[in-house]
C-alpha atoms as one frame of an Amber mdcrd trajectory, in Angstrom:
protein
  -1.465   1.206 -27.201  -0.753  -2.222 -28.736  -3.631  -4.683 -29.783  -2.927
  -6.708 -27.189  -3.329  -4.192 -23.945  -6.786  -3.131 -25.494  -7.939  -6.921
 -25.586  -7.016  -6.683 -21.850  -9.075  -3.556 -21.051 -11.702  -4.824 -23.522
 -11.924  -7.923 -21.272 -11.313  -6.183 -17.746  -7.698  -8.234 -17.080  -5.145
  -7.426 -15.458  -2.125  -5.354 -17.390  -0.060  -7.828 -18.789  -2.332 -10.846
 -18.659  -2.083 -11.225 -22.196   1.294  -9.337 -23.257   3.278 -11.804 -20.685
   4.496  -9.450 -18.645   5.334 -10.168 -15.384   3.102  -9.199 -12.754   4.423
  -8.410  -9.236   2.139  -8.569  -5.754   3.614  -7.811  -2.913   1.985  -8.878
   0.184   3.026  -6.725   3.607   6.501  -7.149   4.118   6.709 -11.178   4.481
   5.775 -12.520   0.312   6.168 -11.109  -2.897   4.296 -13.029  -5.658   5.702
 -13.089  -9.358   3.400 -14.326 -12.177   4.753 -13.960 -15.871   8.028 -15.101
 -17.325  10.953 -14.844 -15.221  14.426 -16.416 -14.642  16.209 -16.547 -11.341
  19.582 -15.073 -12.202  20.874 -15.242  -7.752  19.549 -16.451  -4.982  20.895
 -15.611  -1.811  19.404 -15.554   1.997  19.428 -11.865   1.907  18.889 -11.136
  -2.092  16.830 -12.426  -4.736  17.709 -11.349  -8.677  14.803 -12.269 -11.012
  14.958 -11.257 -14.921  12.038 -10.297 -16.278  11.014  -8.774 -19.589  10.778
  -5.249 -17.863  14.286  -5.418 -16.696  15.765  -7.038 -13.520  13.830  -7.343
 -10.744  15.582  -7.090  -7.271  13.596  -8.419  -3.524  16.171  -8.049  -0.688
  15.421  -8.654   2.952  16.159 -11.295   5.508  15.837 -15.496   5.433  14.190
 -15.002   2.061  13.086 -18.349   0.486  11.671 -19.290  -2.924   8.420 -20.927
  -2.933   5.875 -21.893  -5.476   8.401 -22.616  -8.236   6.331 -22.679 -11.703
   6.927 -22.527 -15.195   7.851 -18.595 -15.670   6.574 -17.210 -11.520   7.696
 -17.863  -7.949   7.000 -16.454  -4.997   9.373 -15.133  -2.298   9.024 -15.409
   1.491  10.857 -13.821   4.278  10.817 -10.868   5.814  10.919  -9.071   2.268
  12.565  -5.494   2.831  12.429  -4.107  -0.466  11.221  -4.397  -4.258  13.499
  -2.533  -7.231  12.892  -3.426 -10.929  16.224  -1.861 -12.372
């Protein structure tokens, strides 16, 4: 365990707080919330391809749209179908 997950524990944050990690919250089946650095590699109505540092990071459903645009997160809305990090 690297010096930086123990100052996480140490200070009760969340996994990848610290390390820059992207962080992924998915609320019900209508928003998935992405905190931590990503790029938008597609964007389509029906598929949304984020890169992240853990790999690729895949949210398919239906009338998805990107909201919340900041530097390294968005969040997705829609009717969000599923979640793959490939």
């Amino acid at each position: 365990m690297g010096l930086t997950h123990k100052a996480e524990q140490l200070l009760e944050l969340p996994m990848g707080t610290l390390s820059g990690e992207a962080r992924v919250e998915i609320l019900g089946n209508r928003q998935v919330c992405i905190a931590g650095h990503c790029d938008i590699r597609e964007y389509e109505e029906d598929l949304v391809r984020l890169n992240t540092r853990a790999g690729e990071l895949l949210i398919r459903g239906d009338r998805l749209t990107l909201d919340n645009l900041y530097s390294g997160g968005v969040s997705v809305s829609g009717r969000i179908l599923s979640v793959e990090l490939e």
